[in-house]
Residue frames as qw, qx, qy, qz and C-alpha x, y, z in Angstrom:
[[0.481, 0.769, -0.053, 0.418, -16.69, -65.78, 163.32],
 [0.736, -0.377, -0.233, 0.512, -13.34, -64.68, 164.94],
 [0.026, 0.989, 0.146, 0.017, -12.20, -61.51, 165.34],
 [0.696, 0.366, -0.081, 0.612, -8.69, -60.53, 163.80],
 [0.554, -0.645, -0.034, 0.526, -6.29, -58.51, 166.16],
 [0.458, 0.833, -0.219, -0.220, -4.38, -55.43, 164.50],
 [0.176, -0.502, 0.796, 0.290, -1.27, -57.66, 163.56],
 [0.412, 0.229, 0.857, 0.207, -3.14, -60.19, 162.16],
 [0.413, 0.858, 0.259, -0.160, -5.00, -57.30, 159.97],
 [0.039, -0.826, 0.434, 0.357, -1.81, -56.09, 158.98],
 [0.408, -0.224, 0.814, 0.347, -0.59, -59.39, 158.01],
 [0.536, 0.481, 0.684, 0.114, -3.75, -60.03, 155.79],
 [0.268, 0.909, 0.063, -0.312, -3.23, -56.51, 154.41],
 [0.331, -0.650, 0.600, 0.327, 0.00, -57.08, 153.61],
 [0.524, 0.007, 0.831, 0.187, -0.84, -59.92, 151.76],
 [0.406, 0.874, 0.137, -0.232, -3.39, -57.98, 149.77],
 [0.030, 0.965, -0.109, -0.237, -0.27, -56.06, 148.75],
 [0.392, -0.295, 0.836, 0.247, 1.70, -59.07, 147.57],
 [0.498, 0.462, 0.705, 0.205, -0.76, -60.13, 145.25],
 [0.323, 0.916, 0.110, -0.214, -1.52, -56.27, 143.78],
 [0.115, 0.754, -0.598, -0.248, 2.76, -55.80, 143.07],
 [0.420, -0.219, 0.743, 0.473, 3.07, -59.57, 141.70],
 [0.565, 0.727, 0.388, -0.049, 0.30, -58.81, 139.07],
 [0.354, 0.933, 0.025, -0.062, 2.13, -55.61, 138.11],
 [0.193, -0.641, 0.661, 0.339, 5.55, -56.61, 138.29],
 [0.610, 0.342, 0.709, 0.089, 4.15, -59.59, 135.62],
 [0.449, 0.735, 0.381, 0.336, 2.99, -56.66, 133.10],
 [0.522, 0.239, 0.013, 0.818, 5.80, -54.27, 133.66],
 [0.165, -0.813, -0.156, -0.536, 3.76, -51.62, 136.06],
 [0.245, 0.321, -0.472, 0.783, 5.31, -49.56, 138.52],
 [0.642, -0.602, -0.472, -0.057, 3.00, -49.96, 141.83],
 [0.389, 0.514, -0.237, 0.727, 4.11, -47.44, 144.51],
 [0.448, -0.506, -0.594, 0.436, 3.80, -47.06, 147.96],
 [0.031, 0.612, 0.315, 0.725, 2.15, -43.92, 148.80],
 [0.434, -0.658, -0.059, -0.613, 0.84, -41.53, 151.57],
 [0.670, -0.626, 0.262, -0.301, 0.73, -43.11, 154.95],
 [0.913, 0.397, -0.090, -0.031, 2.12, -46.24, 153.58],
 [0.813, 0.381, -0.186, 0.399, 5.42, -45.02, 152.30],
 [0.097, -0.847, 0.327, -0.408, 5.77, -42.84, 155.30],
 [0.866, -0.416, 0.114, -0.251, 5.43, -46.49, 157.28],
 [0.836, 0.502, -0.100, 0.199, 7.96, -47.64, 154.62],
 [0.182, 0.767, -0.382, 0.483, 10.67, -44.71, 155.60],
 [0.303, -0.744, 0.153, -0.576, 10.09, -44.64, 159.13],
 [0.909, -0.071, 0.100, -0.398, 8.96, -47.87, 160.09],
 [0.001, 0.239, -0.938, -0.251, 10.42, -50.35, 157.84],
 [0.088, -0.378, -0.922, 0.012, 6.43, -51.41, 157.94],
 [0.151, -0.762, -0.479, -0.409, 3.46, -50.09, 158.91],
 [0.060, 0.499, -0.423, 0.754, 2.78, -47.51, 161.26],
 [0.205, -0.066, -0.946, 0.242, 2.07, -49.27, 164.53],
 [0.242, 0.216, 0.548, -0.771, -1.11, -47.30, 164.64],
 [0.389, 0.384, -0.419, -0.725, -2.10, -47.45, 161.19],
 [0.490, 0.308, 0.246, -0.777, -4.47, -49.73, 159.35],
 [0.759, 0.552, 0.277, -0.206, -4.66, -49.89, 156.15],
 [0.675, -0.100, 0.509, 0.525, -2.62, -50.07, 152.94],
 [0.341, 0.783, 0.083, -0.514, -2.05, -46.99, 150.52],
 [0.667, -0.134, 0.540, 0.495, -0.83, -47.66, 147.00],
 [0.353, 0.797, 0.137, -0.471, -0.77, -45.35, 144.16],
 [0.657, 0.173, 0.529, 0.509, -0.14, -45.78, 139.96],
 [0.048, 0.265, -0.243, -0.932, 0.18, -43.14, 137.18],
 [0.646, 0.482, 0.371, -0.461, -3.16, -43.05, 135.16],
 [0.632, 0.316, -0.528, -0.471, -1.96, -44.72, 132.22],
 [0.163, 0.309, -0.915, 0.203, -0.86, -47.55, 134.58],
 [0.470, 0.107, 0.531, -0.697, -4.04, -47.30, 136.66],
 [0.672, 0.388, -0.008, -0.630, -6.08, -47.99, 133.33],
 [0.543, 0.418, -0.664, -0.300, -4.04, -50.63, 132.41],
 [0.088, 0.047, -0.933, 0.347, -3.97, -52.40, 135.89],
 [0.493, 0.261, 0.630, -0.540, -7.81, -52.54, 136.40],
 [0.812, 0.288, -0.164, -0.481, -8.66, -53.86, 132.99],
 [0.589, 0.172, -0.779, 0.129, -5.68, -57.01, 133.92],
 [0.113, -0.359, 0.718, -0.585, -6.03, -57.08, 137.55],
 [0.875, -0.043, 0.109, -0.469, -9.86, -58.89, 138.11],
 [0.689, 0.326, -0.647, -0.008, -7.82, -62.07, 135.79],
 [0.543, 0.298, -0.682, 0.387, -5.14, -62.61, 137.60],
 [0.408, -0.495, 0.503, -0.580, -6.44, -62.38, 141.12],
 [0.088, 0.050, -0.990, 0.095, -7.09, -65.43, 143.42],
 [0.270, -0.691, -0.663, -0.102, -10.92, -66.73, 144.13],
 [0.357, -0.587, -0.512, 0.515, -10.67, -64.95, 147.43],
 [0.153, -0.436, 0.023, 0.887, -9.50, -61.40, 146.18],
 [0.328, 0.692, 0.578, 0.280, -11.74, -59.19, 144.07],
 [0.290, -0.150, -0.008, 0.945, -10.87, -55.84, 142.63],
 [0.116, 0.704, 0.700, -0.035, -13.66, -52.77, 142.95],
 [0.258, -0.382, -0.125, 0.879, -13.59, -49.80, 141.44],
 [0.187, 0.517, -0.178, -0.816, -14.73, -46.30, 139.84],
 [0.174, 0.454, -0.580, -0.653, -14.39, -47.43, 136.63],
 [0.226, -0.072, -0.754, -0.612, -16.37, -50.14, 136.21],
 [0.601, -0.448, -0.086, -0.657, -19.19, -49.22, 138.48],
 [0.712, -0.309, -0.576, 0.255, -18.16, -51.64, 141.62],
 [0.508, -0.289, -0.337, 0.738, -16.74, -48.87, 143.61],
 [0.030, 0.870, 0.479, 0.114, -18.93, -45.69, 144.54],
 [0.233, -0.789, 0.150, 0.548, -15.52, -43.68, 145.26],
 [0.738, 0.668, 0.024, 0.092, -12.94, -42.71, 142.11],
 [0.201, -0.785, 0.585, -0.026, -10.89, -44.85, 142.78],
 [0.776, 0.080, -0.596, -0.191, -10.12, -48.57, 142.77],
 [0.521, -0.541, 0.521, -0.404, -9.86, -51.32, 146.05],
 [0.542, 0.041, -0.837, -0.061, -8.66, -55.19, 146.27],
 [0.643, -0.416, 0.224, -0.603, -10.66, -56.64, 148.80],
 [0.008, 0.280, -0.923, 0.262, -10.00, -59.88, 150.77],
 [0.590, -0.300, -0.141, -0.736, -13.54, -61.42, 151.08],
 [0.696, -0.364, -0.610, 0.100, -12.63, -63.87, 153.74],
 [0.263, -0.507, -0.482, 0.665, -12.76, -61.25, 156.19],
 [0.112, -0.746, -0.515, -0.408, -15.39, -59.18, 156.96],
 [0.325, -0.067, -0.361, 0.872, -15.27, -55.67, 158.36],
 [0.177, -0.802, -0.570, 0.015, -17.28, -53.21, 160.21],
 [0.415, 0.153, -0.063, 0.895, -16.65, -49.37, 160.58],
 [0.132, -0.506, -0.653, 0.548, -18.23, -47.50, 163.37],
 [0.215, 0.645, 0.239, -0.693, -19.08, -44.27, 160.89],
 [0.365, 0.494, -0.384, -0.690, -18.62, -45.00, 157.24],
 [0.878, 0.289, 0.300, -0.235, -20.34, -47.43, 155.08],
 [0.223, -0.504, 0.746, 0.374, -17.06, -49.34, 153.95],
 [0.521, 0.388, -0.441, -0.620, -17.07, -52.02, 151.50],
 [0.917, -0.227, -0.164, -0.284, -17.87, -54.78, 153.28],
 [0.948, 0.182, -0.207, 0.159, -14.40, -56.59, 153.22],
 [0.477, -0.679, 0.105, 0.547, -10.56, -56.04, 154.06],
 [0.677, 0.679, 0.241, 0.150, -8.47, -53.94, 151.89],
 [0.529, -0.353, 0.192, 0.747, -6.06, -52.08, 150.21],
 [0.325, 0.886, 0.151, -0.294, -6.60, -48.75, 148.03],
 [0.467, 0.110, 0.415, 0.773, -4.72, -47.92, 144.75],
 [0.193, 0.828, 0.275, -0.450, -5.20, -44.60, 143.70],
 [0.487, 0.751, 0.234, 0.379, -4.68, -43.03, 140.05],
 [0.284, -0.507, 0.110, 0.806, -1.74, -39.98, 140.27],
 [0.519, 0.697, 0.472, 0.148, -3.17, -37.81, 137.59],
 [0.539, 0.216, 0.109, 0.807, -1.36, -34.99, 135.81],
 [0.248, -0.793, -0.362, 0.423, -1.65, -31.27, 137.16],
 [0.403, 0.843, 0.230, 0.273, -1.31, -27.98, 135.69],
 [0.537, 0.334, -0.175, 0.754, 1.77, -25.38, 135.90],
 [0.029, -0.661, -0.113, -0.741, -0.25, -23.03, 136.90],
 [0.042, 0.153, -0.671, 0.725, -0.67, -22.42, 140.91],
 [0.414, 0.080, 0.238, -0.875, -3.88, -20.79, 140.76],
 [0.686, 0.214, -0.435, -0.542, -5.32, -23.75, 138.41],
 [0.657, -0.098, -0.741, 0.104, -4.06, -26.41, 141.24],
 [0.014, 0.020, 0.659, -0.752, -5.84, -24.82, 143.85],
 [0.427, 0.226, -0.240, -0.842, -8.42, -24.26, 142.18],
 [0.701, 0.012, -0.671, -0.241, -8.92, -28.20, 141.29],
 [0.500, -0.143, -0.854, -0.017, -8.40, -29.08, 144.39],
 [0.333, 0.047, 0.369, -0.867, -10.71, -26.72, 146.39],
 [0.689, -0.037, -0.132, -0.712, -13.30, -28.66, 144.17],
 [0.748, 0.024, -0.652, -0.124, -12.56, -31.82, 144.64],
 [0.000, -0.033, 0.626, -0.779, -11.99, -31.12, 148.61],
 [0.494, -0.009, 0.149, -0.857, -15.61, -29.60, 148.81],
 [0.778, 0.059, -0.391, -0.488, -17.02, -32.65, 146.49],
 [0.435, 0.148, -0.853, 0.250, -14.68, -35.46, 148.75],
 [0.071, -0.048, 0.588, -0.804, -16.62, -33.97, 151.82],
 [0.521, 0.043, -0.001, -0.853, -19.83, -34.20, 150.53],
 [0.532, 0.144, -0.832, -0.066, -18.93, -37.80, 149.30],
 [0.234, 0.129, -0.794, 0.547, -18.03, -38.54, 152.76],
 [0.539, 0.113, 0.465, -0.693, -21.50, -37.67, 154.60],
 [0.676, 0.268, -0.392, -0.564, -23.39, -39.34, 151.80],
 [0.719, 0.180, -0.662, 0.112, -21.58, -42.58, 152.91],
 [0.072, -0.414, 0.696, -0.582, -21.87, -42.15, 156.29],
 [0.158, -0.304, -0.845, 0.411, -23.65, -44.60, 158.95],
 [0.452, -0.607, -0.153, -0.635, -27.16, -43.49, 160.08],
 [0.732, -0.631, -0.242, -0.088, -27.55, -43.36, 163.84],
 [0.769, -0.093, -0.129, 0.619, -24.12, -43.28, 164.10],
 [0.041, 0.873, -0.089, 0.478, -21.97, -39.87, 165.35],
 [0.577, 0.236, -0.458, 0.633, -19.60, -38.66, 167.65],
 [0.029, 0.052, -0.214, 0.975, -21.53, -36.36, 169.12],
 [0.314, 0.548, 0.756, -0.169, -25.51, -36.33, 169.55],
 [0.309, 0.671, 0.031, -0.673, -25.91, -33.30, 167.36],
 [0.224, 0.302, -0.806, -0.457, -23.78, -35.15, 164.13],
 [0.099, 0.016, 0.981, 0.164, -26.21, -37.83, 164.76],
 [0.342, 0.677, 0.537, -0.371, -29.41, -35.67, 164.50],
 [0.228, 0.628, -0.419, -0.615, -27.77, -33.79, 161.85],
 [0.218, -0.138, 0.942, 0.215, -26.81, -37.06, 160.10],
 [0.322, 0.308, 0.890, -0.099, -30.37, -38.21, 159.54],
 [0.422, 0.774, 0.265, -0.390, -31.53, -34.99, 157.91],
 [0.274, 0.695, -0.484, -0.456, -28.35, -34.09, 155.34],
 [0.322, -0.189, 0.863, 0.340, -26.80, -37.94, 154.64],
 [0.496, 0.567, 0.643, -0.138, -30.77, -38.51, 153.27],
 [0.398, 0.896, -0.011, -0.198, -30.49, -34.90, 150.89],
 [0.010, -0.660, 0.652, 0.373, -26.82, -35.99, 149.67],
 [0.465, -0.122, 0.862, 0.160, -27.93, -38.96, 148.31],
 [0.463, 0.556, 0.487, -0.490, -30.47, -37.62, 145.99],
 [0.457, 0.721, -0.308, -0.421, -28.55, -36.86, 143.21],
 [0.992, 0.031, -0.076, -0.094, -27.34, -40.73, 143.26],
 [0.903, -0.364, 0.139, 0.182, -24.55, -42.74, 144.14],
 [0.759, 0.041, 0.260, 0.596, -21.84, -41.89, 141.28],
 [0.142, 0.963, 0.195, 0.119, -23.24, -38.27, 141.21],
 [0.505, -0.833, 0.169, 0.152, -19.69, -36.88, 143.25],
 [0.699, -0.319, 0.544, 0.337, -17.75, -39.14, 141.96],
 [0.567, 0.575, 0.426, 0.409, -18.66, -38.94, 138.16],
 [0.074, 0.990, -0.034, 0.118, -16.97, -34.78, 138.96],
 [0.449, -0.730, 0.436, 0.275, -14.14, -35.41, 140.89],
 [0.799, 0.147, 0.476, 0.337, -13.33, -37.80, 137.72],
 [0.354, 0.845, 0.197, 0.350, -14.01, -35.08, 135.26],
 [0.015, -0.960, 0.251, -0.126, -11.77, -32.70, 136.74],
 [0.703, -0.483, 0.460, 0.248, -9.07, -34.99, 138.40],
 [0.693, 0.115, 0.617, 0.355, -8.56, -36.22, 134.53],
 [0.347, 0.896, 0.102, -0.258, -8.77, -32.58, 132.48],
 [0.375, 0.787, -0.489, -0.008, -5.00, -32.80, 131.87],
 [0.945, 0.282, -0.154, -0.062, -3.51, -35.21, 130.26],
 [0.852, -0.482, 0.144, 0.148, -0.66, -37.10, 131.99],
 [0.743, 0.018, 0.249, 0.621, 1.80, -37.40, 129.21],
 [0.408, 0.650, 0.090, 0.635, 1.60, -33.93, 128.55],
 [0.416, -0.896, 0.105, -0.112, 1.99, -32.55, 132.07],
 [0.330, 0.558, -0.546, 0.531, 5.22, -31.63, 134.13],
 [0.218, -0.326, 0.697, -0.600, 3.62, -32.19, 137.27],
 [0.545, -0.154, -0.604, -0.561, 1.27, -34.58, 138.80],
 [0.271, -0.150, 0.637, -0.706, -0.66, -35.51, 142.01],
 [0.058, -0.364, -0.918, 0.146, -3.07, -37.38, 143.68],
 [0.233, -0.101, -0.143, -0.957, -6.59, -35.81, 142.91],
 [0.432, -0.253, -0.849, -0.168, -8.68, -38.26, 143.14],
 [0.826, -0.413, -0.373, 0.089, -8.61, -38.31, 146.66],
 [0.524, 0.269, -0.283, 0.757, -6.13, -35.81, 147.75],
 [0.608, -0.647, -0.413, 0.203, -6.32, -35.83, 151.11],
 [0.448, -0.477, 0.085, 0.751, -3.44, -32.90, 151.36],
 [0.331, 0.839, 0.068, -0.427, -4.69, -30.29, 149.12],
 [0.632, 0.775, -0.010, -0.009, -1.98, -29.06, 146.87],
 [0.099, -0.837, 0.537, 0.030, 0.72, -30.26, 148.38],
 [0.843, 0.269, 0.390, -0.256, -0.14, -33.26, 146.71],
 [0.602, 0.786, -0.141, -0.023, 1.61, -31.86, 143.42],
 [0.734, -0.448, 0.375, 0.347, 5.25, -33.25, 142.40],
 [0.393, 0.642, -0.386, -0.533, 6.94, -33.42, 139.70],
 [0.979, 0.036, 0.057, -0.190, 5.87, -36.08, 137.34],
 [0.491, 0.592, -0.626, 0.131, 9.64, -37.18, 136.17],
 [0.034, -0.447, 0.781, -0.434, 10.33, -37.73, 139.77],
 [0.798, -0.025, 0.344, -0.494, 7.14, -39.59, 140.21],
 [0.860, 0.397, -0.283, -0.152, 7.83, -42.00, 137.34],
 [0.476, 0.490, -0.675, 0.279, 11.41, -42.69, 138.32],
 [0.804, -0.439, -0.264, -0.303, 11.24, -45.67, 140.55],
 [0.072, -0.598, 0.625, -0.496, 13.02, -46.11, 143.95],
 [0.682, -0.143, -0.718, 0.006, 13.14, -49.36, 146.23],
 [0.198, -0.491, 0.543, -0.652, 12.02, -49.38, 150.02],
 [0.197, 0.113, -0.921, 0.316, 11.44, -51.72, 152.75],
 [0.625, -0.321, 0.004, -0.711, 7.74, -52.87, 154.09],
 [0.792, -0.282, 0.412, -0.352, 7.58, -55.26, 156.52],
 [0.627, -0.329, 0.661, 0.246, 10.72, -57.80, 155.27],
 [0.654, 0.468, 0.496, 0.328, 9.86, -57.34, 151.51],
 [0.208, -0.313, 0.332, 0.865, 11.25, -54.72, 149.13],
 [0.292, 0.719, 0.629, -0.037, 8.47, -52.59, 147.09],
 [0.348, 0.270, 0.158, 0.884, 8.75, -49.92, 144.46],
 [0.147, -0.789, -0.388, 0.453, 7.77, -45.94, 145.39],
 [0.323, 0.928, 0.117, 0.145, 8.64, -42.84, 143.64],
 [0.616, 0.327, -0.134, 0.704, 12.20, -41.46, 143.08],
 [0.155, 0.428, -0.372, 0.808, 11.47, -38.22, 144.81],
 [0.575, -0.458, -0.676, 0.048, 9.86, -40.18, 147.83],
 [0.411, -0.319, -0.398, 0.756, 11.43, -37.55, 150.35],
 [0.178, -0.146, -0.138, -0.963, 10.33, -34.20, 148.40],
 [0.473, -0.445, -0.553, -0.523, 6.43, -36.07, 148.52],
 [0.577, -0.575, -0.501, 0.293, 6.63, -37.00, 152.54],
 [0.305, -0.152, -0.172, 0.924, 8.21, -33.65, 153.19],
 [0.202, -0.201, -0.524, -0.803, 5.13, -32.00, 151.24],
 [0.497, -0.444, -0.625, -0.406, 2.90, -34.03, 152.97],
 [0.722, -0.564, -0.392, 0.080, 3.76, -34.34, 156.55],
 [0.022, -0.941, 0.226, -0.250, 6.58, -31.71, 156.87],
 [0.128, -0.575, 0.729, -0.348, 9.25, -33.31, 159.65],
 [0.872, -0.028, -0.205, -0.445, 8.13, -36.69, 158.69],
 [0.570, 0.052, -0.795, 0.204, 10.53, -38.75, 160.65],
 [0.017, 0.215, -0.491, 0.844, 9.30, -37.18, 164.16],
 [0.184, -0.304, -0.933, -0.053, 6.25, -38.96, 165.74],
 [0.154, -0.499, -0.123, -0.844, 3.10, -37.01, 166.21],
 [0.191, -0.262, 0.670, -0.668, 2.09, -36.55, 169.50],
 [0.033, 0.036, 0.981, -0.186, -0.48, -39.30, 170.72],
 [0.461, 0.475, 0.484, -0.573, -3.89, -37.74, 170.41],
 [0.345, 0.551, -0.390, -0.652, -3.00, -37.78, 166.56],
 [0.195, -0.287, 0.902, 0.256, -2.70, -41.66, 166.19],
 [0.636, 0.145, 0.294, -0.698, -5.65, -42.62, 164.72],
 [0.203, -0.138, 0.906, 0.345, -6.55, -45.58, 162.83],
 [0.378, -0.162, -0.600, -0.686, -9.39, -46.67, 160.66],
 [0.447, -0.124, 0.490, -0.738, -11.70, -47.75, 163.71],
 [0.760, -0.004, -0.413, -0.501, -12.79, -50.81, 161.88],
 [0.678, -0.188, 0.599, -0.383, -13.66, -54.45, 163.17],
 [0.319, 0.416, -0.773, -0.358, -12.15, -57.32, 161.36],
 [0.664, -0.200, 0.640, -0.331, -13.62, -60.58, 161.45],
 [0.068, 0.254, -0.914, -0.308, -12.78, -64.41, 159.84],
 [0.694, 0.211, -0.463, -0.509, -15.06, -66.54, 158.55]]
């Protein structure tokens, strides 16, 4: 087996991401560069040159429609895992590359390369009712996250004595135990009847997550690495939200990537 350099992970990610937007440009879904992604998109014109992985993100009527066509229409090689039909122990969905095989020094990944699609789910008016959602789904992502961690593994020798006593007591209530909540709450209000809407799933930025759905829907064209991909109309308001002075590189102890190990067949 050979071990894939980050450019040559990028490239195979990339590809990933060719095959996920021609499905949905086939059945008329709007596929959207998201989070790190579309900041790579802005900034970049590509990934960031520290960066990884591949973020993509649909509205949840789209989501539901692209994982009951997507499995079809993939090639042999690519297989789609998620939430919904019990392949994927987050709640979410992943296309995976199974001719390369990855390792990740502290979580228990899915075996393969990928690319993540998340669900954008509608969000309430209220303030106090979208902190509220996503204080729980924060608390429940965190708990996720040990549950799925490596054993032996840690940064530190204490996380790795710790490790062996909690990862065992989070797993007790079973595998889809986390996930089968964050669903239930991420999905209380109903898309077409909201004004706003946000990653929940998986919302890595709390509540500044929230947009407004119009602007989400309305689709905008940007640049990833020599190809042209759709994103959200109010693409600035969402990177401002998220990352604040998002054209301005964070200093160097921040770069971090996904610490995995790629390797070919």
């Amino acid at each position: 087996m050979r071990q894939l350099s980050l450019p040559e992970i990028k490239e195979k990610e990339l590809d990933i991401l060719l095959e996920a937007d021609r499905i949905c440009r086939k059945h008329d879904i709007s596929l959207k560069l998201v989070s790190g992604t579309l900041l790579g998109a802005v900034r970049h014109k590509g990934f960031i040159p520290w960066d990884d992985d591949i973020d993509a993100g649909l509205s949840r009527p789209d989501y539901n429609r692209f994982i009951d066509i997507c499995e079809r229409e993939l090639p042999a090689h690519m297989k789609l895992l998620c939430y919904e039909k019990g392949t994927l122990e987050y709640p979410f969905s992943k296309i995976i590359d199974t001719r390369y095989h990855v390792d990740m020094d502290y979580l228990i990944g899915p075996g393969y390369l990928w690319m993540d699609i998340f669900p954008f789910d509608g969000l309430p008016e209220s303030d106090k009712k979208v902190r509220s959602l996503y204080r729980k789904t924060e608390f429940l992502r965190k708990f996720m996250q040990v549950a799925h961690a490596k054993e032996n593994t840690g940064k530190t020798r204490l996380k790795i004595v710790l490790k062996r006593f909690i990862t065992p007591l989070l797993n007790l209530p079973g595998k889809y135990f986390y996930s089968n909540i964050i669903y239930r709450e991420a999905t209380k209000y109903d898309f077409d009847k909201c004004i706003y809407c946000g990653g929940t799933v998986w919302g890595l930025y709390g509540t500044r997550e929230r947009i407004g759905k119009a602007g989400f829907l309305q689709d905008a064209i940007v640049e990833f690495e020599g190809h042209s991909f759709h994103t959200m109309g109010c693409w600035d308001e969402y990177l401002s939200n998220l990352f604040g002075d998002y054209m301005t590189l964070p200093p160097e102890e921040e770069r971090k990537d996904h610490e995995m190990i790629v390797w070919e067949e």
